[in-house]
LOPA-55844 format. One record per residue: residue in three letters; z, x, y of N, C-alpha, C, CB in turn. Coordinates in steps of 0.02 Angstrom, whole numbers, padded with zeros to 5 digits, always signed. Atoms other than C-alpha are relative to their C-alpha. Glycine has a CB too. Example, Ala and Ser with C-alpha at 12.3 -4.5 7.8 and 13.67 -1.06 7.14 Angstrom:
ALA+00000+00045-00059+00390+00615-00225+00000+00045+00060+00062-00050+00001;SER-00003-00042-00059+00357+00684-00053+00037-00039+00055-00071+00020+00023;
% end
This chain:
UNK+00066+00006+00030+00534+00311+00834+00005-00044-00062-00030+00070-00018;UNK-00010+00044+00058+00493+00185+00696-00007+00031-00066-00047-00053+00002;UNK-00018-00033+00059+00531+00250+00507-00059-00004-00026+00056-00026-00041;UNK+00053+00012+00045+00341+00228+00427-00003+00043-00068-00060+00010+00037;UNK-00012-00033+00074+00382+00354+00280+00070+00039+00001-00064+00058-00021;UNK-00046-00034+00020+00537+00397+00217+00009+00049-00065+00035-00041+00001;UNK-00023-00062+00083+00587+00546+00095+00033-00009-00028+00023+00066-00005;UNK-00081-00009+00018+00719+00520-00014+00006+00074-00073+00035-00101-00040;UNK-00019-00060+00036+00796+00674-00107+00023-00016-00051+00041+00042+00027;UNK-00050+00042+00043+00859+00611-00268+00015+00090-00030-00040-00083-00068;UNK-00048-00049+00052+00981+00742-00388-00023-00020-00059+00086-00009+00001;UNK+00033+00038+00061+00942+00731-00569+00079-00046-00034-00044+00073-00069;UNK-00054+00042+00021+01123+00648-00583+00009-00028+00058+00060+00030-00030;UNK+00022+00057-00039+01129+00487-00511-00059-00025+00033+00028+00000+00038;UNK+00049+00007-00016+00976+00471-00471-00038-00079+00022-00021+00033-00044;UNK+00020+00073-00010+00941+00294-00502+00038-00043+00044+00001-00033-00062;UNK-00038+00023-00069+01078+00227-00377-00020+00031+00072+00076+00018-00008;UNK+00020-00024-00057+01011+00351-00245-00081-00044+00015-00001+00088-00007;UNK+00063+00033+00008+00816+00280-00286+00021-00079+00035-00025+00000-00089;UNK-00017+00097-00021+00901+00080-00263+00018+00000+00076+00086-00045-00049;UNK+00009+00025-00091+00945+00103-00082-00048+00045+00026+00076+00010+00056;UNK+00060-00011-00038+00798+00214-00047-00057-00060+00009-00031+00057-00033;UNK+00075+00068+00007+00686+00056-00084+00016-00045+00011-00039-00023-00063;UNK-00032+00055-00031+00808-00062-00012-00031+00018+00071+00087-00004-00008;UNK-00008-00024-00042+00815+00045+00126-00108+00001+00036+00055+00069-00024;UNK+00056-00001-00015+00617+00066+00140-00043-00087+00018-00025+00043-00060;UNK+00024+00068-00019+00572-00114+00114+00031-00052+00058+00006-00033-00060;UNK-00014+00041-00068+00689-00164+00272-00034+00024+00044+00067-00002+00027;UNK+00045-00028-00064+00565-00070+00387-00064-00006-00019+00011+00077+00021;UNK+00073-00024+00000+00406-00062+00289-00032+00051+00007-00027-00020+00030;UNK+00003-00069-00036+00414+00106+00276-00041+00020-00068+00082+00047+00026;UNK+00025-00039+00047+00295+00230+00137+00062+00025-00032-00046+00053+00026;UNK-00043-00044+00039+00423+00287+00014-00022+00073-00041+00023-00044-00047;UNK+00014-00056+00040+00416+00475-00048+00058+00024-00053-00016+00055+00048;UNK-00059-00042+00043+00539+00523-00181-00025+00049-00031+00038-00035-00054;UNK-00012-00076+00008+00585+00692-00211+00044-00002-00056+00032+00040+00065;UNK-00049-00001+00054+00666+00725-00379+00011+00085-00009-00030-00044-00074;UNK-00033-00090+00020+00778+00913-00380+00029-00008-00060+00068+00039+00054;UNK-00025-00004+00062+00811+00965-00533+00015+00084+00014-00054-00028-00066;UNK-00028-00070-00036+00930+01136-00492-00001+00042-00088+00105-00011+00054;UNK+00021-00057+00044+00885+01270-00625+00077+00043-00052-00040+00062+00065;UNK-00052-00042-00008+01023+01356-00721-00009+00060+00005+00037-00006-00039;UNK-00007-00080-00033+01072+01526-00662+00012+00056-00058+00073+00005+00058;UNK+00013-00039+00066+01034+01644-00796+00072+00067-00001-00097+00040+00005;UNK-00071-00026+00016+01207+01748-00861-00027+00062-00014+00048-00036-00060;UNK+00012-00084+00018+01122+01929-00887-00068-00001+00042-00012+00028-00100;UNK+00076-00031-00053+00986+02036-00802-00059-00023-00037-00011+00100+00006;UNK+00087+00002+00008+00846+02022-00918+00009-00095-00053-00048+00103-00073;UNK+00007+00042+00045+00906+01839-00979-00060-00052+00005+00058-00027-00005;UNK+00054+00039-00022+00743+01748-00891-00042+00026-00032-00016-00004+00066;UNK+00059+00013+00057+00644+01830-01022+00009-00010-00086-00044+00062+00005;UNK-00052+00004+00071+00761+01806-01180-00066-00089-00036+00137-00029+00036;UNK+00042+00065+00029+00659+01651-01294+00055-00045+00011-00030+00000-00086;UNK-00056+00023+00003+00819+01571-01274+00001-00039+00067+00050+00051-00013;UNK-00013+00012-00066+00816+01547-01086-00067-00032+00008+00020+00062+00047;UNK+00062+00035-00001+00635+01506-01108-00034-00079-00035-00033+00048-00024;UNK+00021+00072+00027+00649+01355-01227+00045-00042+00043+00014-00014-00086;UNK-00047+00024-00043+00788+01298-01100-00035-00012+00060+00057+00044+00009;UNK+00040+00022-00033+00678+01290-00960-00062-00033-00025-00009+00041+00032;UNK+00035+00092+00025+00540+01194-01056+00029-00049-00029-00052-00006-00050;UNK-00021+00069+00033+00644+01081-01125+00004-00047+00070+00084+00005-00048;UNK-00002+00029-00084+00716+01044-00919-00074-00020+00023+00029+00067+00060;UNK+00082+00014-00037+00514+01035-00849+00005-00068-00041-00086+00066-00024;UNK+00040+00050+00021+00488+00899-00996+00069-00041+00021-00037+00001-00082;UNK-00057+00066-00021+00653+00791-00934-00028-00019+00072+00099+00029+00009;UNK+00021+00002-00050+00587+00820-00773-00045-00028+00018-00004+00036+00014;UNK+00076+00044-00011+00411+00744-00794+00029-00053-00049-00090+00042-00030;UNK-00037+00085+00022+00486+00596-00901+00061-00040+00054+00050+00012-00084;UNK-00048+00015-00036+00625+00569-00769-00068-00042+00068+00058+00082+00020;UNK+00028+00013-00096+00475+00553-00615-00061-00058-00045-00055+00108+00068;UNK+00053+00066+00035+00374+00439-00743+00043-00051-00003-00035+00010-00084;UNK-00030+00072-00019+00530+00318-00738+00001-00006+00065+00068-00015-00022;UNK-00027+00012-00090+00550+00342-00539-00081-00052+00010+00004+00108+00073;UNK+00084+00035-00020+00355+00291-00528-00009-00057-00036-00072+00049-00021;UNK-00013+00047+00022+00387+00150-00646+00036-00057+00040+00025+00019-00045;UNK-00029+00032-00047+00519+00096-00546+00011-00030+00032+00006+00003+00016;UNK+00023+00016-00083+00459+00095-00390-00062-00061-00012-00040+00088+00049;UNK+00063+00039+00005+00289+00030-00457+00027-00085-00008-00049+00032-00073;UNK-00019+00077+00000+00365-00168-00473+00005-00003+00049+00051-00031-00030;UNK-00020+00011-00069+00422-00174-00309-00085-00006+00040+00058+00074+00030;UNK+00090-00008-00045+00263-00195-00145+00002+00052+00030-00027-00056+00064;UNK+00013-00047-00045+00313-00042-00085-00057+00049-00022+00060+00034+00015;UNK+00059-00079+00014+00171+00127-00050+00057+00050+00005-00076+00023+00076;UNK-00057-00060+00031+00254+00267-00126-00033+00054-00037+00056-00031-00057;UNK+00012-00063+00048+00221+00446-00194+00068+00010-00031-00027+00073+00040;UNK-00061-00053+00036+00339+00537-00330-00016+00056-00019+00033-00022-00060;UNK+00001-00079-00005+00346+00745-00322+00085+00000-00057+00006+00041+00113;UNK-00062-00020+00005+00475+00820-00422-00007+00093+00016+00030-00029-00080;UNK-00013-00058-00028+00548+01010-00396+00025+00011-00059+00038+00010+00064;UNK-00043-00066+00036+00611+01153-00517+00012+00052+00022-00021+00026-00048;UNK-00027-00071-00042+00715+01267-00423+00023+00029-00041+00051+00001+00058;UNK-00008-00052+00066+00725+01415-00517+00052+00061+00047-00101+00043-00037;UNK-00032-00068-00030+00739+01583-00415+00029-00004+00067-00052+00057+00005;UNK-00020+00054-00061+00763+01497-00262+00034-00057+00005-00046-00024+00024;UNK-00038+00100-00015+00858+01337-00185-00076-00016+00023+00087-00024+00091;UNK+00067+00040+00006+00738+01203-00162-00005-00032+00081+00004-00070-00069;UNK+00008+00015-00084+00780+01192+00044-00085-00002+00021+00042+00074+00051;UNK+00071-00002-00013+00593+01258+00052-00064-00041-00002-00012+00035-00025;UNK+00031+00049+00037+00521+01136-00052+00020-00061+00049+00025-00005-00082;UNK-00032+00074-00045+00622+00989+00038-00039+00001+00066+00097+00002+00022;UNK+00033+00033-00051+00559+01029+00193-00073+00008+00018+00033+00013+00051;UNK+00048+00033+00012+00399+01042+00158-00055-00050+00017+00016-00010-00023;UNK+00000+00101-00007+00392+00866+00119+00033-00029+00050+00038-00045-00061;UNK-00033+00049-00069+00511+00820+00258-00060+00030+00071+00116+00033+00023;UNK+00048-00028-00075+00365+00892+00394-00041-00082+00003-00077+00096-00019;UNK+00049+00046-00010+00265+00732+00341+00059-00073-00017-00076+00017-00058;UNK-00048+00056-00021+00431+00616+00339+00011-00022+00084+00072+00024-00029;UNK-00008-00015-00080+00479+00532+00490+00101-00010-00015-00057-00082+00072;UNK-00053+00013+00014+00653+00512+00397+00021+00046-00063+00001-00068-00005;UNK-00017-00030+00058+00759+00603+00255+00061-00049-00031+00021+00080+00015;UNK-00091+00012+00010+00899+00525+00161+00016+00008-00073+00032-00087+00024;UNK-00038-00029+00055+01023+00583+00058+00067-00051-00016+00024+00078+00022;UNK-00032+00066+00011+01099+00438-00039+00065+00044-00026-00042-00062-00058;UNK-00066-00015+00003+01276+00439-00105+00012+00058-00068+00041-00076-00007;UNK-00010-00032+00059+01266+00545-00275-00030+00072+00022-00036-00039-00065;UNK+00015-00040-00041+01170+00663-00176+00053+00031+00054-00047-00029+00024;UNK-00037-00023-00030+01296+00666-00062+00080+00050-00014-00001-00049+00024;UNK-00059-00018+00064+01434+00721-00199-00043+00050-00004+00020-00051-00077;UNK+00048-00065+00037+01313+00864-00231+00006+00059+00027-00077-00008+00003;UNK-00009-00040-00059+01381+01000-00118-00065+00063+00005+00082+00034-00006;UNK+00054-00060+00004+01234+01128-00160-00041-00037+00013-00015+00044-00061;UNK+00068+00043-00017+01091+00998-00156-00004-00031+00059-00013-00054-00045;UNK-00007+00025-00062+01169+00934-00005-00016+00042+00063+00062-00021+00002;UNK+00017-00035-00047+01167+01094+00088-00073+00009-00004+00035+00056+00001;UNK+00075-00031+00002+00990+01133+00030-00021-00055+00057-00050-00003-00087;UNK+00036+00054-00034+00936+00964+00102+00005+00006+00072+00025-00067-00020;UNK-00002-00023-00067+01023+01011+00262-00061+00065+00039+00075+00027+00000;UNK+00036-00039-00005+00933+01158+00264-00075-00010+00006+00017+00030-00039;UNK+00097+00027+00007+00753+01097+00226-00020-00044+00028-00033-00025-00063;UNK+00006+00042-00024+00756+00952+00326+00006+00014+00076+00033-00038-00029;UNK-00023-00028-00061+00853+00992+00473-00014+00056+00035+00048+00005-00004;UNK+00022-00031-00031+00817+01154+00516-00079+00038-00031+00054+00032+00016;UNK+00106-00012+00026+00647+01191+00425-00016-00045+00019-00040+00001-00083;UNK+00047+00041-00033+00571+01046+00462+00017-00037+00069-00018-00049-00047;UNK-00022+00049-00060+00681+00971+00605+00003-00086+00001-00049+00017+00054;UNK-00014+00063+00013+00693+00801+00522+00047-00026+00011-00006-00013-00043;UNK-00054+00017+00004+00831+00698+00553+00030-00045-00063+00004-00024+00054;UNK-00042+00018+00082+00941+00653+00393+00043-00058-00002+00055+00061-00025;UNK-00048+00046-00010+01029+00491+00347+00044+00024-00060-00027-00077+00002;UNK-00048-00012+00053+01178+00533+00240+00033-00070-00017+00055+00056+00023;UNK-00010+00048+00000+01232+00400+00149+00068-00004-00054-00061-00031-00009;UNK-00066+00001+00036+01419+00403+00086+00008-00041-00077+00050-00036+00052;UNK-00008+00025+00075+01485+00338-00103+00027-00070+00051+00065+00053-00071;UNK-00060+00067+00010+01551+00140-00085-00032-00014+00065+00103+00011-00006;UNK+00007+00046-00081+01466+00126+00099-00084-00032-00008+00007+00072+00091;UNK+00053+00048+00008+01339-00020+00133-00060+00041+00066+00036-00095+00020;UNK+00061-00047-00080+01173+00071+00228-00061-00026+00003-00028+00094-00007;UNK+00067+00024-00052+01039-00006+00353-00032+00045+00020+00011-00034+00062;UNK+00014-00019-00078+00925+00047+00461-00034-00056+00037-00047+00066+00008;UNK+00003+00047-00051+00941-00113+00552+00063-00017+00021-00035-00056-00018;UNK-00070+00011+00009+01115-00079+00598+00023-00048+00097+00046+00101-00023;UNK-00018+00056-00054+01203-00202+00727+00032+00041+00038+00044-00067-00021;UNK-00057-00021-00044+01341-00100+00784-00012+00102-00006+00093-00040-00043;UNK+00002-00082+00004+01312+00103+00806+00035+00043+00053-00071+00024+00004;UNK-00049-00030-00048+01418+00237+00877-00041+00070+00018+00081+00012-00037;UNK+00050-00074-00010+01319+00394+00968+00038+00036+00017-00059+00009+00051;UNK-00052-00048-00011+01434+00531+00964-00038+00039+00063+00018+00050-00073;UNK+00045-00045-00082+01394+00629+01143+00053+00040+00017-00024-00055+00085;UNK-00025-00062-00051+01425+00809+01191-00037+00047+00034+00037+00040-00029;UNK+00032+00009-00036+01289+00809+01295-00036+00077-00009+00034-00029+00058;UNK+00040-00049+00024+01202+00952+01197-00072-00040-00024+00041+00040-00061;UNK+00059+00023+00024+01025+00958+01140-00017-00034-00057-00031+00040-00002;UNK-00012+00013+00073+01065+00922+00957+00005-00089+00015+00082+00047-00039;UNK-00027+00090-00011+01141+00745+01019-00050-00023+00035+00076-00020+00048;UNK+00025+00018-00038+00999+00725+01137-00077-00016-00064+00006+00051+00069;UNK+00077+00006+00053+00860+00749+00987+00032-00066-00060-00024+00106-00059;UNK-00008+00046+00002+00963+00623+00902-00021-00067+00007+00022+00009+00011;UNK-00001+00045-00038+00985+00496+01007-00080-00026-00006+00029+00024+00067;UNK+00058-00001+00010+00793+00522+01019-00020-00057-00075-00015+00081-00004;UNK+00018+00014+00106+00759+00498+00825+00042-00070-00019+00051+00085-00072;UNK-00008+00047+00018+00858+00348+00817-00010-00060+00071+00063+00010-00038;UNK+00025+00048-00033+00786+00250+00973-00020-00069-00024-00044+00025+00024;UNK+00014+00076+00043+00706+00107+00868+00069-00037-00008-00033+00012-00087;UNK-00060+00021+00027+00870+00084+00781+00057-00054+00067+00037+00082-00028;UNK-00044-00003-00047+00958+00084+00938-00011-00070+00049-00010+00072+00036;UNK+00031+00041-00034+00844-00029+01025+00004-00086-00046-00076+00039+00011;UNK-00003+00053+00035+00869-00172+00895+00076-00030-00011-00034+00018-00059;UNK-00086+00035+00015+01070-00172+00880+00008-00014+00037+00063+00027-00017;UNK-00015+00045-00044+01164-00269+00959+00056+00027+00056+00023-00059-00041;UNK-00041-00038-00072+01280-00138+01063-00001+00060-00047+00094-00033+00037;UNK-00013-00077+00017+01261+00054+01056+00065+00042+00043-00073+00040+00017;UNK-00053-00058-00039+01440+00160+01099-00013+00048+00005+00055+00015-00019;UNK+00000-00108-00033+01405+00328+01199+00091-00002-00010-00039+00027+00139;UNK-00053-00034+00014+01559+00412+01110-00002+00044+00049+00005+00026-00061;UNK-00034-00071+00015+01652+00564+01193+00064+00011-00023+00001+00036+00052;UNK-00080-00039+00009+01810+00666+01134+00009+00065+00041+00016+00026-00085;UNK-00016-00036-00036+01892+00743+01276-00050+00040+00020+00044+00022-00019;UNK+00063-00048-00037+01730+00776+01383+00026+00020+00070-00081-00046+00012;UNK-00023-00040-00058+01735+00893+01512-00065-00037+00053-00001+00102-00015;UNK+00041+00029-00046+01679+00816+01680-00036+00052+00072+00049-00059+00024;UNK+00023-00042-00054+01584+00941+01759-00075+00011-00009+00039+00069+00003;UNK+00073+00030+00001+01390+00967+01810-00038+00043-00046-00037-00001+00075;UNK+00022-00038+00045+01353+01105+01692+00019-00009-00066+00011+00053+00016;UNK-00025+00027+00078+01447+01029+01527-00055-00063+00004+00101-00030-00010;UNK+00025+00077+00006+01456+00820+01541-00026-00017+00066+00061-00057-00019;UNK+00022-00002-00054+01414+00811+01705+00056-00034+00035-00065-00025+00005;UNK-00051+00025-00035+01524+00748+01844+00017-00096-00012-00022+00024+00080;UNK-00025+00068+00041+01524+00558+01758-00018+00018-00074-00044-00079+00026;UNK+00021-00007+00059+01530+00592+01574-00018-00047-00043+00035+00028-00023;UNK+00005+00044+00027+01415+00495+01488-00065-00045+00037+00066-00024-00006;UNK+00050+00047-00041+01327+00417+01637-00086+00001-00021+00008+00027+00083;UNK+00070-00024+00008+01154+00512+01626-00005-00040-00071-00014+00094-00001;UNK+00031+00039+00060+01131+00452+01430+00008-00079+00005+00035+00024-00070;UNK-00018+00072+00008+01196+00293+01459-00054-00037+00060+00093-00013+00016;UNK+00064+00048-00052+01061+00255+01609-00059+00001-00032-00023+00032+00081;UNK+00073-00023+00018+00924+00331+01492-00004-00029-00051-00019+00072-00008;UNK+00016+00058+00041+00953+00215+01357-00004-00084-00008+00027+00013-00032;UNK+00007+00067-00030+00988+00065+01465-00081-00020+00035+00060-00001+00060;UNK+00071+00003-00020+00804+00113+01536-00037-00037-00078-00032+00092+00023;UNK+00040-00007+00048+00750+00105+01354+00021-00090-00025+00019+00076-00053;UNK+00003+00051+00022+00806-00093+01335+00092-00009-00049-00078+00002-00042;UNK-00035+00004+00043+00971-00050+01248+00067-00028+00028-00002+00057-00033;UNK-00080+00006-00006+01147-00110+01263+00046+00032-00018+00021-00041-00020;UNK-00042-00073-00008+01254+00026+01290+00056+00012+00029-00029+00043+00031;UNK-00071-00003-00039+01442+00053+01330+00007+00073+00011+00069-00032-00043;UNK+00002-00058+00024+01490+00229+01356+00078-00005-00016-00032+00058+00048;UNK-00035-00001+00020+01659+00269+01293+00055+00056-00009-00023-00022-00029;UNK-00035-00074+00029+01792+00421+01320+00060+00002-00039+00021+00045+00057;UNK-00050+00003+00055+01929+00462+01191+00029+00053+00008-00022-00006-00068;UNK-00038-00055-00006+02070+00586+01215-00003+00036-00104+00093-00033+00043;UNK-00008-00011+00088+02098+00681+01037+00044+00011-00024-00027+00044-00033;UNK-00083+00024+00031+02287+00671+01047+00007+00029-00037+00022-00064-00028;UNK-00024-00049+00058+02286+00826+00948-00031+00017-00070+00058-00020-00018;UNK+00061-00008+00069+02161+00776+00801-00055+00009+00012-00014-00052-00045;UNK+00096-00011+00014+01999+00833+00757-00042-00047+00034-00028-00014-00086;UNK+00031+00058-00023+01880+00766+00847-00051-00043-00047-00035+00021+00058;UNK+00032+00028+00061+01793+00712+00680+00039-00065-00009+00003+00050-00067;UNK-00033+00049+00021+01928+00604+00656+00027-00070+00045+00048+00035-00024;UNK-00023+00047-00047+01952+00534+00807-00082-00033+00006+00042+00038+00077;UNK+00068+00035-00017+01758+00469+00818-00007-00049-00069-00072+00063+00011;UNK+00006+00047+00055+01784+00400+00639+00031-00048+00000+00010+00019-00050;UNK-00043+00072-00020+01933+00303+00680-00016-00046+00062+00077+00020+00014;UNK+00034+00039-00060+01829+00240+00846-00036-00033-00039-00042+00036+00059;UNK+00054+00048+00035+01696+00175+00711+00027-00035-00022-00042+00016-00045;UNK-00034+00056+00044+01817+00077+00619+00037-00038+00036+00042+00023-00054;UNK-00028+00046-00044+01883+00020+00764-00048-00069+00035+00026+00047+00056;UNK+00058+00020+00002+01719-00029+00824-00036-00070-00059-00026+00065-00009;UNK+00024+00030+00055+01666-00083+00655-00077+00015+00001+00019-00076-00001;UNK+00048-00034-00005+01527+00019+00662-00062-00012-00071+00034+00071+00010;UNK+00043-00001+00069+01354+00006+00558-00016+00066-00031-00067-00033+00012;UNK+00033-00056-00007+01305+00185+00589+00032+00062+00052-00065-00024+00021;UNK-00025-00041-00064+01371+00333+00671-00077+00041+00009+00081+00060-00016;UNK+00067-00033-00022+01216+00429+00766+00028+00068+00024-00045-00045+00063;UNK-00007-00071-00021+01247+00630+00804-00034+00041-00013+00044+00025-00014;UNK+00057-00065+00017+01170+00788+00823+00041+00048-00049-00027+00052+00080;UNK-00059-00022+00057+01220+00911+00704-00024+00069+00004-00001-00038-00090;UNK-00026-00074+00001+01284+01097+00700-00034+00019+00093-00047+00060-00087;UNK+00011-00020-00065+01293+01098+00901+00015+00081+00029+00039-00048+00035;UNK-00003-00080-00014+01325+01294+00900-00065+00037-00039+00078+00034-00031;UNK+00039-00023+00054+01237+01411+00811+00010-00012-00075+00001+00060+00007;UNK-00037+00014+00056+01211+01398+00620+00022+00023-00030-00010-00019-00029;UNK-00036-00049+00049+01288+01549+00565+00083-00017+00015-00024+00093+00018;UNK-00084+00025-00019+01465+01507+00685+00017-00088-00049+00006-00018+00118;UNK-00013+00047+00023+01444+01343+00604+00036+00012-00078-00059-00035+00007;UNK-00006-00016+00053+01443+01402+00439+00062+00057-00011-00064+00015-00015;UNK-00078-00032-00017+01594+01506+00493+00063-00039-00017+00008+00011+00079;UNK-00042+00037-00020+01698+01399+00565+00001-00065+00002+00007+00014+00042;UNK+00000+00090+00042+01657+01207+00492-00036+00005+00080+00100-00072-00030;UNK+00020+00032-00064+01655+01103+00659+00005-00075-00022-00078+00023+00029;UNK-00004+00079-00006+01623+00925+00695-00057-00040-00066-00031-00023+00093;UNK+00052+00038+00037+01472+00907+00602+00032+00020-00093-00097+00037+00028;UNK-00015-00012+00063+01534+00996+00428+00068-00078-00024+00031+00094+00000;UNK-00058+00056+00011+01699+00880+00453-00027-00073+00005+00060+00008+00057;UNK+00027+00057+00015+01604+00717+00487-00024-00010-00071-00048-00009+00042;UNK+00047+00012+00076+01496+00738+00316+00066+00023-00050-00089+00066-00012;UNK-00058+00010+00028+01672+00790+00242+00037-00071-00008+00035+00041+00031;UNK-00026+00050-00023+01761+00626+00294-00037-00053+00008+00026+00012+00046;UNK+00024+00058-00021+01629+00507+00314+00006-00068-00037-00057+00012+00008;UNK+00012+00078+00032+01634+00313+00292-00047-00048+00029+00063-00041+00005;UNK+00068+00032-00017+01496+00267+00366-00090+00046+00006+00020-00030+00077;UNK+00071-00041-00014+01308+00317+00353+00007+00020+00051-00065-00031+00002;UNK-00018-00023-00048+01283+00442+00463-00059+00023+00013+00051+00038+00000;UNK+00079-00036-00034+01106+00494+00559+00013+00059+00042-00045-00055+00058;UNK+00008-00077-00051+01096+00676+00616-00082+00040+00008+00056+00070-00045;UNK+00043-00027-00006+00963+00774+00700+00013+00062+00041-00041-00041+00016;UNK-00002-00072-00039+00961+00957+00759-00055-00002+00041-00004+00067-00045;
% end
C-alpha cells in the first residue's frame, strides 16, 4: 500500500536526528507527516511522592520543556512543503504504547528512527502500540544506517506464517518499485502444512502476479541463529531493506524466549519493516 501519512515517534533525546529522516523519509513519497514527541515521566521513589510539591514542580517544569520542544518540531517541519501535525505525550502512570497507537490507527506507517531505536523502553512501547494495538507496520531504523522507502534491493524474510504474509502485504508498493525482491528462508521445512512442498513457491507466484521481481532463496543455518544468517544474506545481497513479520509465535513465548524477531532488532544493519 502507498505510505500517505507517516507517524514518527521521536524520544525527547535525540530527537532532532530522528525528526531529519522522518521528513527526508516523508518527502520521498509525499507522505502527511505526524510527529509524536514521548517524553517518559520519572518514576516517583516513595508511595505518596506524586503528591510531595517537590515531585509536582518536577512535572511542570517537564510539561513546559515539552510544549517548547513540539514548538521547535512545528518550526522545523514548518520550512520544509511538507503537511504535518505535532502531538506530544506525558507518560506518567502508564507507558505511552496506548497513546502511540492511537495515532498509529490513522498512520499507514510508524517509524522508529535510530535514537529511538537505542531507547529500549520507548522502543518496546512503540512495538506495543503500533504493532499489536493498532496493527501498523513499523520501520526501525538502525544508528549509522542510510533509510528509504524507495529501496532497490530488499530481502523478505519467509516462514510462511501470517505475520510474514501481513508484511509482505504492507510493503507491496515498496516491493513493486525495487529492482529485485529475495523470498528468504532458513532451513524451511518442505511440507504442505509448514512451507509447502516447494518452499517459497506460493509467495513467490503471488508477488510475481503483483509485477515484482522476485528470486526465492533457501539458506541452511549451519548452526547459527537464523537472525544471523538472514543478516549476513543482506549484506551479501547488499540489501536496502529487510521486510519481516514480527513475533511469529505468541507474544508472551516471544517475550520468553527472544526469537528471530527480538534478535533481528538486536543485530540490525539495515532498516528493517515489520508487521504482525
Amino acid at each position: 500500500m502507498p505510505f500517505k501519512t507517516i507517524l514518527s515517534v521521536l524520544g525527547e533525546h535525540g530527537a532532532s536526528e530522528d525528526l531529519q529522516i522522518a521528513m527526508k523519509l516523508a518527502e520521498e513519497v509525499s507522505a502527511h507527516l505526524s510527529a509524536l514527541l514521548v517524553v517518559m515521566a520519572p518514576i516517583p521513589s516513595g508511595r505518596y511522592q506524586t503528591l510531595s510539591p517537590s515531585w509536582l514542580e518536577v512535572r511542570e517544569r517537564n510539561l513546559q520543556k515539552l510544549a517548547e520542544s513540539l514548538t521547535t518540531i512545528r518550526e522545523r517541519i514548518a520550512v520544509s512543503e511538507l503537511s504535518f501535525d505535532v502531538d506530544g505525550v506525558y507518560a506518567e502512570v502508564t507507558g505511552p504504547a496506548y497513546d502511540i497507537g492511537e495515532r498509529a490507527l490513522y498512520a499507514d506507517l510508524v517509524l522508529a528512527g535510530p535514537n529511538l531505536f537505542r531507547n529500549e523502553e520507548l522502543k518496546s512501547q512503540a512495538i506495543n502500540g503500533a504493532l499489536f494495538q493498532a496493527g501498523r507496520p513499523v520501520l526501525f531504523v538502525p544508528p549509522d544506517v542510510k533509510a528509504t522507502l524507495q529501496p532497490k534491493r530488499i530481502l523478505l524474510a519467509w516462514d510462511s506464517r501470517p505475520s510474514a504474509a501481513h508484511a509482505a502485504r504492507d510493503a507491496l508498493e515498496m516491493m513493486r518499485m525495487a529492482q529485485s525482491v529475495h523470498v528468504t528462508m532458513v532451513d524451511p521445512v518442505a511440507a504442505s502444512r509448514v512451507s509447502g512442498d516447494e518452499p517459497g513457491a506460493d509467495v513467490a507466484t503471488y508477488l510475481a502476479r503483483q509485477g515484482i521481481n522476485v528470486s526465492v532463496e533457501t539458506l541452511p543455518s549451519s548452526g547459527h541463529l537464523a537472525a544471523e544468517t538472514l543478516q549476513r544474506h543482506a549484506l551479501d545481497i547488499d540489501a536496502d531493506m529487510v521486510v519481516m513479520g514480527a513475533y511469529g509465535h505468541s507474544k508472551l513465548l516471544q517475550l520468553l524466549l527472544g526469537g528471530v524477531t527480538k534478535s533481528m532488532l538486536k543485530e540490525a544493519r539495515f532498516p528493517i519493516f515489520m508487521a504482525h
